[in-house]
C-alpha positions in Angstrom: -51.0 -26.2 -1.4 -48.8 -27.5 -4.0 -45.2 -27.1 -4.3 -45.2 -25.2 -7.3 -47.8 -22.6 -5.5 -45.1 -22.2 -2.6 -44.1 -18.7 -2.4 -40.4 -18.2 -1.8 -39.1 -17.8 1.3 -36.8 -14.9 2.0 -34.2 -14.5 4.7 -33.9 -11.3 6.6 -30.8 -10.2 8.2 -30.1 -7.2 10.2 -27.5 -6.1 8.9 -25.5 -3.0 7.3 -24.6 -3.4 3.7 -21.4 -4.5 2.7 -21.0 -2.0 -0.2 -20.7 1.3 1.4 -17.8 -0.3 3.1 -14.1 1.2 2.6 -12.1 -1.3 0.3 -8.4 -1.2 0.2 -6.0 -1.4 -2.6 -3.7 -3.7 -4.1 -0.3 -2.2 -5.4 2.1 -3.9 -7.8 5.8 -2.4 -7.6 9.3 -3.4 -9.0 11.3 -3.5 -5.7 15.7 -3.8 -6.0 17.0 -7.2 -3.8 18.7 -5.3 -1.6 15.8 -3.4 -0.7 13.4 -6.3 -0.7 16.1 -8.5 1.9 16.8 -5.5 4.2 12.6 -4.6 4.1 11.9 -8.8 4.7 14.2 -8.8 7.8 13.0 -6.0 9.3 8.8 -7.3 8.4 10.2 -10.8 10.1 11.3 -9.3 13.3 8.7 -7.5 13.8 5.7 -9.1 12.5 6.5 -12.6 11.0 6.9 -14.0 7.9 3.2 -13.1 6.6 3.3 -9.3 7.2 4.4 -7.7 4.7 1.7 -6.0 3.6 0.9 -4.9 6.5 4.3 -3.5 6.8 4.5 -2.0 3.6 0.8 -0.3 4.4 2.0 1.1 7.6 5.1 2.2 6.0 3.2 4.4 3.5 1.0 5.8 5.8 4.3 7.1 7.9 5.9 8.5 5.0 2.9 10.8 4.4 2.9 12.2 8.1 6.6 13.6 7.4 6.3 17.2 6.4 9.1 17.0 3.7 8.0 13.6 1.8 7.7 14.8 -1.3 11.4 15.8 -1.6 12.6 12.0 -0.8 10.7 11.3 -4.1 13.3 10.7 -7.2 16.1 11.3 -5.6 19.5 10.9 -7.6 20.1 7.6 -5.9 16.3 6.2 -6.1 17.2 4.5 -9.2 20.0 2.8 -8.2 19.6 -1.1 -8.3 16.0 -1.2 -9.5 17.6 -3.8 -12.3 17.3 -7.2 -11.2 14.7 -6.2 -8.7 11.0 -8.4 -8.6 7.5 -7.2 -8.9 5.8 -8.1 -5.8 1.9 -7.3 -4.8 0.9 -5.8 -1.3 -2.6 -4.9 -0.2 -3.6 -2.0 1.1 -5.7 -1.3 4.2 -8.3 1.7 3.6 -6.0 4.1 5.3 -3.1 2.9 3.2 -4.9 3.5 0.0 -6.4 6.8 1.0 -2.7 8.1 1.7 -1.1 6.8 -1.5 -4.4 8.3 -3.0 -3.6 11.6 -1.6 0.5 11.5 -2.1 -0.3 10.7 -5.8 -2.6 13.4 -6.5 -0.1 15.8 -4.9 2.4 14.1 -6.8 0.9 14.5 -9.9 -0.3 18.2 -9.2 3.2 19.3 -9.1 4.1 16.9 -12.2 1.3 15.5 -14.5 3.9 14.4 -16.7 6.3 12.0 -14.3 5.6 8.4 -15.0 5.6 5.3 -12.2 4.0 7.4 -8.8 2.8 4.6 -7.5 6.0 2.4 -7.7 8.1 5.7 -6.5 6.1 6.4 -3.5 6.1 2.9 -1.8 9.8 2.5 -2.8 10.6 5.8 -0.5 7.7 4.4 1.9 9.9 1.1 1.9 13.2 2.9 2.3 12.0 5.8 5.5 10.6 3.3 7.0 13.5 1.5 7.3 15.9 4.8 8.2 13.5 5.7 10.6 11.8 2.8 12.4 8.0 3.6 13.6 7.8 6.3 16.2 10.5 8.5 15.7 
């Protein structure tokens, strides 16, 4: 036999396909200073320097749980220092997408109208978690 006559060999692997898999989310938001020093000190104690996304993942999956969320949402004082703030990027596990998933659509079921959900509800996420530490 000839090697242009070969007949391909193919690999089998027993395995589940990767595409049916959950994916998580990256989120872009505009976060003050102040809120992005006080959230980065609390991330370093307890995680390190690298987890912040992890932090900010847990955070929104917290904020969620409480029964009143949706009334932290654009609050008077939720605006305050957003100038001079920076856009940074966190990712998402598949629980952490799901629940900002859910908060926007009941977000935007009360208000179709409201513009920057996304931005709003990690802000709060950022902010309760940091009133009320995890487990309380």
């Amino acid at each position: 036999m000839t090697k242009q006559n070969k007949k391909p060999r193919t690999l089998k692997i027993n395995a589940e396909p990767i595409v049916g898999q959950a994916q998580g989310r990256a989120v872009r938001v505009v976060i003050p200073a102040w809120l992005l020093r006080e959230m980065d000190a609390q991330v370093e104690e307890e995680y390190g320097k690298r987890g912040r996304s992890r932090w900010v993942d847990e955070a929104v999956i917290d904020l969620v749980q409480y029964p009143d969320w949706k009334d932290c949402l654009f609050a008077p004082n939720s605006a305050l220092g957003t100038e001079g703030g920076s856009t940074k990027q966190f990712s998402l596990s598949p629980a952490g997408a799901e629940a900002l998933e859910k908060a926007i659509a009941e977000v935007r079921r009360d208000n179709p109208y409201v513009e920057g959900v996304i931005s709003e509800i990690v802000r709060t996420a950022i902010s309760q978690r940091l009133l009320r530490p995890r487990g309380r």
